[in-house]
MIDOSE-1310 file (N, C-alpha, C; in nm, 2 decimals, decimal comma, always signed):
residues 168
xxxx	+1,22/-0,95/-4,76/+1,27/-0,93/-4,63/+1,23/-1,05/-4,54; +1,30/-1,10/-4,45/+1,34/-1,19/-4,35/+1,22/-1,18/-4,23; +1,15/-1,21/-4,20/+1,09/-1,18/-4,07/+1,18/-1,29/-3,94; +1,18/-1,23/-3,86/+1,26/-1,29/-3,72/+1,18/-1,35/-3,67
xxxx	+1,23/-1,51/-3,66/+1,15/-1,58/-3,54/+1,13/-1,56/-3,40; +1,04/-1,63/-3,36/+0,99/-1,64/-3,24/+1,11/-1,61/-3,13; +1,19/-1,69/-3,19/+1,31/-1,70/-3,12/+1,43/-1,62/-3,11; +1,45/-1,57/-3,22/+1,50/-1,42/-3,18/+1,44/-1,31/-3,14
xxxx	+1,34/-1,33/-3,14/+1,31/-1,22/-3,09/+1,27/-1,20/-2,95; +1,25/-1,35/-2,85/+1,23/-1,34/-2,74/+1,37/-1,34/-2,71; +1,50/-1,38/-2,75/+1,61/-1,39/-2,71/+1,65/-1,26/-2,71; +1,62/-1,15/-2,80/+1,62/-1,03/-2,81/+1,60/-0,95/-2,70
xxxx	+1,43/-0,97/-2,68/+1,36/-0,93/-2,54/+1,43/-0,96/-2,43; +1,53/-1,06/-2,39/+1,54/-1,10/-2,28/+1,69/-1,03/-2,29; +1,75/-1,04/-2,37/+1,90/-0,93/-2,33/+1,84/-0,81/-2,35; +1,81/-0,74/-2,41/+1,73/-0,57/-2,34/+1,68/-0,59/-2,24
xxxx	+1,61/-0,69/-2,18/+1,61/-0,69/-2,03/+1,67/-0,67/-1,94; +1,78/-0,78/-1,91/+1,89/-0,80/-1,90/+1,99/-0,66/-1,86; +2,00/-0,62/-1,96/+2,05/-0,49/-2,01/+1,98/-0,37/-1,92; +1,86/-0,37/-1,90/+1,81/-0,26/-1,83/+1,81/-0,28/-1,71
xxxx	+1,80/-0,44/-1,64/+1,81/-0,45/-1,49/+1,96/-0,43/-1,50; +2,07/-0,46/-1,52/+2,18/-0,47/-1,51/+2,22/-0,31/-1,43; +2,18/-0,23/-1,54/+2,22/-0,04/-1,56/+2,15/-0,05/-1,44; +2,01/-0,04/-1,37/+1,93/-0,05/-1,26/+1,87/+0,11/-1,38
xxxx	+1,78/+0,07/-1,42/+1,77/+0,18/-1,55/+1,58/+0,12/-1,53; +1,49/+0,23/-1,46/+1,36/+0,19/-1,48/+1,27/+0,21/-1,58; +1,19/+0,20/-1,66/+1,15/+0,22/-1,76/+1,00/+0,31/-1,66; +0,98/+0,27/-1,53/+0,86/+0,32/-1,42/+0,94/+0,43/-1,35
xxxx	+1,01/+0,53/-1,34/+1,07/+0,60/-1,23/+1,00/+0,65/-1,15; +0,88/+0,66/-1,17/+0,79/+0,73/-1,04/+0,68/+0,58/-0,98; +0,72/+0,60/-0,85/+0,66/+0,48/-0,77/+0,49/+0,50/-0,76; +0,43/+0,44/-0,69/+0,28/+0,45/-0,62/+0,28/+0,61/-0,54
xxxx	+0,14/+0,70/-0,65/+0,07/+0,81/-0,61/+0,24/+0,91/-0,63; +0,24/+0,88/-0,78/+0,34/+0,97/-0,82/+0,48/+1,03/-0,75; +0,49/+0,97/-0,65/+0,59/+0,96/-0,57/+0,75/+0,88/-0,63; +0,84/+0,94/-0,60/+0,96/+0,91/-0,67/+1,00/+0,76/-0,58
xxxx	+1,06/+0,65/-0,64/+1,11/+0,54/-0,62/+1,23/+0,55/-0,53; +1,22/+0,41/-0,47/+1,29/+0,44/-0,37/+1,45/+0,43/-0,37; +1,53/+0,50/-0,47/+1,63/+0,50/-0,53/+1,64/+0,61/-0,54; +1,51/+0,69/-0,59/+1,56/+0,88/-0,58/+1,48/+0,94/-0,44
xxxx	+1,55/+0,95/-0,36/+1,47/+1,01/-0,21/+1,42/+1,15/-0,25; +1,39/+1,21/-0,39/+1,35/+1,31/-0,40/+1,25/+1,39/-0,31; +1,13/+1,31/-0,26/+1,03/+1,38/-0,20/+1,01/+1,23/-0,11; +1,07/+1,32/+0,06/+1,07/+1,21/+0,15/+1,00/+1,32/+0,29
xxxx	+0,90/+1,26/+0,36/+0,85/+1,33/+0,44/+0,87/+1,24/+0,58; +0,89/+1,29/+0,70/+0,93/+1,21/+0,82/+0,79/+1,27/+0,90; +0,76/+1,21/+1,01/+0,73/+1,29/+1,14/+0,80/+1,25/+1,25; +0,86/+1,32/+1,28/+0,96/+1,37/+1,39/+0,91/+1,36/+1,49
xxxx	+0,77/+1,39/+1,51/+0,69/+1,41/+1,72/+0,56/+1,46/+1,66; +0,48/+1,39/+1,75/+0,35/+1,44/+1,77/+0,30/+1,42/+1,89; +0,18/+1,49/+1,92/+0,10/+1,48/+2,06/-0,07/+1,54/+2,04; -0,10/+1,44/+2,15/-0,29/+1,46/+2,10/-0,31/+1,54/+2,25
xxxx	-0,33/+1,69/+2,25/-0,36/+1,77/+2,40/-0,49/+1,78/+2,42; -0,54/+1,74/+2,48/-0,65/+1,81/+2,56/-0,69/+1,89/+2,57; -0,74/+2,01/+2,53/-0,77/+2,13/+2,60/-0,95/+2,16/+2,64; -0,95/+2,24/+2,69/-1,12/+2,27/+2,76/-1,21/+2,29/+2,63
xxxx	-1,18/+2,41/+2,51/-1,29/+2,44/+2,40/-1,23/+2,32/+2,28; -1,10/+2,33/+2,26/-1,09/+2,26/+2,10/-0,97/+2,16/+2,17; -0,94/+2,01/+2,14/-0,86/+1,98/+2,14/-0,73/+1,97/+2,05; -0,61/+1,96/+2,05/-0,51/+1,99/+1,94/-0,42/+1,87/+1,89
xxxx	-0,41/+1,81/+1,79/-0,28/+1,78/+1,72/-0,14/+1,82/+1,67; -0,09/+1,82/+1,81/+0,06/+1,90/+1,74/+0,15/+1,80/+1,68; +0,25/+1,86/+1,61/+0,38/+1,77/+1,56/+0,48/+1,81/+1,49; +0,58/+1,76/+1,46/+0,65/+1,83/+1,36/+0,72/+1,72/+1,23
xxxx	+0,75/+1,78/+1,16/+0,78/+1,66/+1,00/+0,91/+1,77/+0,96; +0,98/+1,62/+0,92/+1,12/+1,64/+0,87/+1,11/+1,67/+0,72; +1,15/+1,73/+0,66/+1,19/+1,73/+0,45/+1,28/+1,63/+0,43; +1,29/+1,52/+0,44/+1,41/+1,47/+0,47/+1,42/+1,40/+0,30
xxxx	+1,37/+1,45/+0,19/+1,41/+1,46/+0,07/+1,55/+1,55/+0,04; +1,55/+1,55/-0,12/+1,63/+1,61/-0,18/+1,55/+1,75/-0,26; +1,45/+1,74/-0,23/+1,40/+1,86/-0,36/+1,32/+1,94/-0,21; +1,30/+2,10/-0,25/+1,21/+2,17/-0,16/+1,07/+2,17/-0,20
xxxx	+0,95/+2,12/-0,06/+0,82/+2,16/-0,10/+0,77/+2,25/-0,01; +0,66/+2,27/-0,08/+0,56/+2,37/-0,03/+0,43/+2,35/-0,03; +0,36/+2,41/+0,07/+0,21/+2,41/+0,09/+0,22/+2,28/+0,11; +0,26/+2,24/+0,22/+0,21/+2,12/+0,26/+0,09/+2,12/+0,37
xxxx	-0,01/+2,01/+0,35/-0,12/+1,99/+0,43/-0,12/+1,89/+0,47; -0,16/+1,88/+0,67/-0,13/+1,75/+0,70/-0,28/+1,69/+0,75; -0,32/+1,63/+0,72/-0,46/+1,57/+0,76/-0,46/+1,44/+0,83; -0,54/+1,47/+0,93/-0,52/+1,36/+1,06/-0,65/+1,27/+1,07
xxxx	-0,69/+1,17/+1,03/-0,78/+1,06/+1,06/-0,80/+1,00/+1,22; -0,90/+1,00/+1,22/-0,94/+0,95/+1,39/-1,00/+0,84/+1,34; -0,99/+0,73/+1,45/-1,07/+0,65/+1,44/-1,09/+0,59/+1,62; -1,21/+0,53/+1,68/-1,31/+0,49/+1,72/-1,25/+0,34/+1,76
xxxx	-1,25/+0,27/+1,93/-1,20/+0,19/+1,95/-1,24/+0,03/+1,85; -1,32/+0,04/+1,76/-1,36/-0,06/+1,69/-1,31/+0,01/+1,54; -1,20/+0,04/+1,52/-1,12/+0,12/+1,36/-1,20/+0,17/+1,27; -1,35/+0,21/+1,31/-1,47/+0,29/+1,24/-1,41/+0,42/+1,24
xxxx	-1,39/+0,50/+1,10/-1,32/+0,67/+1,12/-1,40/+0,73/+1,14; -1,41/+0,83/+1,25/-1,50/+0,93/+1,33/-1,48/+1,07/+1,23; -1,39/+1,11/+1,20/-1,39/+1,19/+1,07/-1,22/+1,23/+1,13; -1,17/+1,36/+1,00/-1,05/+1,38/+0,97/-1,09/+1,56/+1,03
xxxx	-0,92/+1,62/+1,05/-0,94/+1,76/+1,08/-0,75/+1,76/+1,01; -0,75/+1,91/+0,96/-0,62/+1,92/+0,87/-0,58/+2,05/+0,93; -0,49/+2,06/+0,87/-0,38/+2,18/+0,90/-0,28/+2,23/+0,77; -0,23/+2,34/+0,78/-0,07/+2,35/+0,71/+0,06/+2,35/+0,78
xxxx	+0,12/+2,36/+0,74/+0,25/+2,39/+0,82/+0,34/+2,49/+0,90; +0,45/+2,53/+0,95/+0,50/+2,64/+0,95/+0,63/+2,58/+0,95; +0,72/+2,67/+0,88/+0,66/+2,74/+0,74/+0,60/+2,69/+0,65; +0,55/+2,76/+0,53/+0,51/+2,73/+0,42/+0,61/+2,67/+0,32
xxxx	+0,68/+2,68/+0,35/+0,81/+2,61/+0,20/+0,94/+2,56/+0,31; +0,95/+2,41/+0,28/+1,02/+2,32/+0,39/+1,12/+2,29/+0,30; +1,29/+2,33/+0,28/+1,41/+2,25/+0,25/+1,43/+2,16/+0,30; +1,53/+2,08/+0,21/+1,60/+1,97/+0,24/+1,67/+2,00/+0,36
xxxx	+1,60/+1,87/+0,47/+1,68/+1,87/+0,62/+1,62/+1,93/+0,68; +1,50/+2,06/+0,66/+1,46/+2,11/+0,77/+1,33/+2,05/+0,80; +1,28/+2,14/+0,92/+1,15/+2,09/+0,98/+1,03/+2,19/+0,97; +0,92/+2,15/+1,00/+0,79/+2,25/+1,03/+0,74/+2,17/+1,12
xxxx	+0,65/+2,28/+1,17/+0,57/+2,23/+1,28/+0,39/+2,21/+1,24; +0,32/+2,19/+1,30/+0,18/+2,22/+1,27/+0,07/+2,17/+1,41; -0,02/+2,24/+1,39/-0,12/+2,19/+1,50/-0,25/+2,22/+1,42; -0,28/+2,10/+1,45/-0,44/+2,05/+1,43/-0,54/+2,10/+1,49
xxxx	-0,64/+2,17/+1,53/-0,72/+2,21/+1,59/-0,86/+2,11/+1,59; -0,89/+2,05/+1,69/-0,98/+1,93/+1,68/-1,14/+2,02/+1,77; -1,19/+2,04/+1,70/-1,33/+2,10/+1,78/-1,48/+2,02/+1,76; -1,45/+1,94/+1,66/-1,55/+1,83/+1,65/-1,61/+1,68/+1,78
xxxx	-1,68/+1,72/+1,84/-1,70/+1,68/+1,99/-1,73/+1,52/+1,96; -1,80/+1,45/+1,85/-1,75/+1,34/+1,83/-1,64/+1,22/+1,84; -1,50/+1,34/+1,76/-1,40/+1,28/+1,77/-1,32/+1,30/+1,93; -1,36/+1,44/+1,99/-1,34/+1,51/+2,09/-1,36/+1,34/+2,23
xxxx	-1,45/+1,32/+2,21/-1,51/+1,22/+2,33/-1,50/+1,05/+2,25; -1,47/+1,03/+2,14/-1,46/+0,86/+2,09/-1,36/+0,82/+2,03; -1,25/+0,92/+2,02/-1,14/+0,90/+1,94/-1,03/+0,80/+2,01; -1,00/+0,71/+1,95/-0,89/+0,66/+2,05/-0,79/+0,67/+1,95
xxxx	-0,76/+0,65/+1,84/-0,62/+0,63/+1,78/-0,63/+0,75/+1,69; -0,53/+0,79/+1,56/-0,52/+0,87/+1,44/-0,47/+0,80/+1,39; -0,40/+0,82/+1,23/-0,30/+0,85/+1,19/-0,31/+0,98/+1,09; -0,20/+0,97/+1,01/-0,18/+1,13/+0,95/-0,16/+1,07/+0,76
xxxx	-0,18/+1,19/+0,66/-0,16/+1,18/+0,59/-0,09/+1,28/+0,47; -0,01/+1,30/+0,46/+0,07/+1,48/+0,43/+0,05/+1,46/+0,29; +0,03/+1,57/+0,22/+0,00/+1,62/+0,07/+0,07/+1,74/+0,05; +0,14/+1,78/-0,03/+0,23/+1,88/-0,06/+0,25/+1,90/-0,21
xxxx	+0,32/+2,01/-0,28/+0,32/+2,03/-0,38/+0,49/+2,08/-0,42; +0,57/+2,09/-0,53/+0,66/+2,05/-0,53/+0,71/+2,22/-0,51; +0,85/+2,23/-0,56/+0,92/+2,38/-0,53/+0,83/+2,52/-0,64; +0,78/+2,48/-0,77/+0,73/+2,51/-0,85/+0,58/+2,55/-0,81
xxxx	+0,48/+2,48/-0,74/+0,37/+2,47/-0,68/+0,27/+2,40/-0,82; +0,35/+2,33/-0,89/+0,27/+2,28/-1,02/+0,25/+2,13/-0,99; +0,32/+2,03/-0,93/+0,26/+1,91/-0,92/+0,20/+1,86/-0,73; +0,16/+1,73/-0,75/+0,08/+1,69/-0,64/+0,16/+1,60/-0,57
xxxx	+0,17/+1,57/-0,42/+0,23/+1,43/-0,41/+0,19/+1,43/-0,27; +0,17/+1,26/-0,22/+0,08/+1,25/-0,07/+0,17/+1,14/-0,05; +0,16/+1,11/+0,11/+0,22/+1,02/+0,16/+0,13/+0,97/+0,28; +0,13/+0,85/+0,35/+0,08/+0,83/+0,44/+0,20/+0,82/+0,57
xxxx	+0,12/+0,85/+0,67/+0,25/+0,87/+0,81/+0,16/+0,77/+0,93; +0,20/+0,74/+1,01/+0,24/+0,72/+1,19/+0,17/+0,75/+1,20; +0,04/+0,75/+1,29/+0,00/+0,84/+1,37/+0,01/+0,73/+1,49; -0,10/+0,74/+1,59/-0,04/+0,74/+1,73/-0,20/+0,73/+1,83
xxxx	-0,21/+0,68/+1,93/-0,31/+0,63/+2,05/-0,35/+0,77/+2,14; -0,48/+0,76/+2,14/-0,55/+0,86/+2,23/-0,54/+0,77/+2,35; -0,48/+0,78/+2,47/-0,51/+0,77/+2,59/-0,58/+0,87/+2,66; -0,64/+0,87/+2,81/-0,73/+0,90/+2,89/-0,64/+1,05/+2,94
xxxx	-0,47/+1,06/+2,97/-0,41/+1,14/+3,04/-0,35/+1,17/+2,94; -0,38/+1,26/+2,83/-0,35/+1,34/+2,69/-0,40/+1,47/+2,76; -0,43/+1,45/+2,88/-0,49/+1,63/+2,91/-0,39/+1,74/+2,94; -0,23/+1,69/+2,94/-0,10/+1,77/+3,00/-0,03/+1,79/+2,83
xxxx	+0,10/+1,86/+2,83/+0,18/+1,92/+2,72/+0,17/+1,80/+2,65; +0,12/+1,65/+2,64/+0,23/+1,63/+2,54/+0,35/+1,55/+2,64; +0,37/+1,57/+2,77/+0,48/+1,49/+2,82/+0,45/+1,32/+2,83; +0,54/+1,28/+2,91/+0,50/+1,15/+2,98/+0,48/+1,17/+3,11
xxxx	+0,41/+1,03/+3,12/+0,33/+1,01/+3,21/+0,40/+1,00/+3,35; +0,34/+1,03/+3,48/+0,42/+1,05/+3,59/+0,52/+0,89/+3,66; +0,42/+0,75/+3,64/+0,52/+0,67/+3,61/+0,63/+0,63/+3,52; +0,73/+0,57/+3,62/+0,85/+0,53/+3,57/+0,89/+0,46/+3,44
xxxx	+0,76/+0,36/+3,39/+0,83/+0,25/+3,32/+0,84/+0,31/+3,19; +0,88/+0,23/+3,11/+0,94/+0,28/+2,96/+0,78/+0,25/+2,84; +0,72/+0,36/+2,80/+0,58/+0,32/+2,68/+0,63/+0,32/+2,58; +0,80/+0,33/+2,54/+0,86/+0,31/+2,38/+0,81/+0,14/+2,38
């Protein structure tokens, strides 16, 4: 028997290449931290609104997140990072959602409960990090999100500020 040269056989390799970019056919279908590629929007998480309130005993992280995938999850946990006007993290505080099990298109809400007086008095920014599990409750999947600036007048709902100009 014949063995194939070098040369067919990289000529080989490169039309089955060819061939698989062509089809758009990945031999990798799941992207970074097991998350689906960005061709199948299967598990797509938004945040829609958030706000850092003030309050007297605990301060709160509220917000809300879109499913804006194709598949339903559940038990999702949203965990919020603080960090310190020099981007040193002061620590994290988490939450779940409501509801428990988010369809395609819909929303939940959640609030953070912040009672850690460190983050309470040095915190100036966050962001967020959501972890969920799929319709089944058998696999894992995280995403990282937005988070958003502690200002000084965070002590009201959540609105804007009594000046006029535009902070988008």
């Amino acid at each position: 028997m014949k063995l194939l040269s070098s040369t067919k056989i990289f000529g080989l390799t490169f039309v089955l290449t060819t061939i698989l970019l062509v089809l758009d056919v990945s031999l990798f279908s799941a992207g970074a931290f097991g998350q689906e590629n960005n061709n199948n929007r299967k598990y797509d998480i938004v945040i829609l609104d958030h706000a850092y309130l003030s309050k007297f005993f605990a301060d709160e992280l509220v917000g809300e997140i879109l499913n804006n995938g194709t598949a339903t999850i559940k038990a999702v946990r949203i965990t919020a990072s603080f960090y310190d006007d020099q981007d040193e993290i002061l620590g994290t505080e988490y939450s779940g959602t409501t509801p428990f099990t988010i369809n395609p298109t819909n929303t939940a809400a959640f609030t953070i409960k912040i009672s850690d007086e460190s983050i309470k008095s040095n915190a100036t920014s966050y962001d967020f990090t959501a972890k969920w599990k799929d319709e089944y409750l058998s696999s894992n999947y995280f995403t990282r999100l937005i988070g958003g600036e502690i200002s000084a007048d965070n002590s009201g709902g959540g609105e804007d500020d009594d000046d006029d100009d535009d902070d988008d």
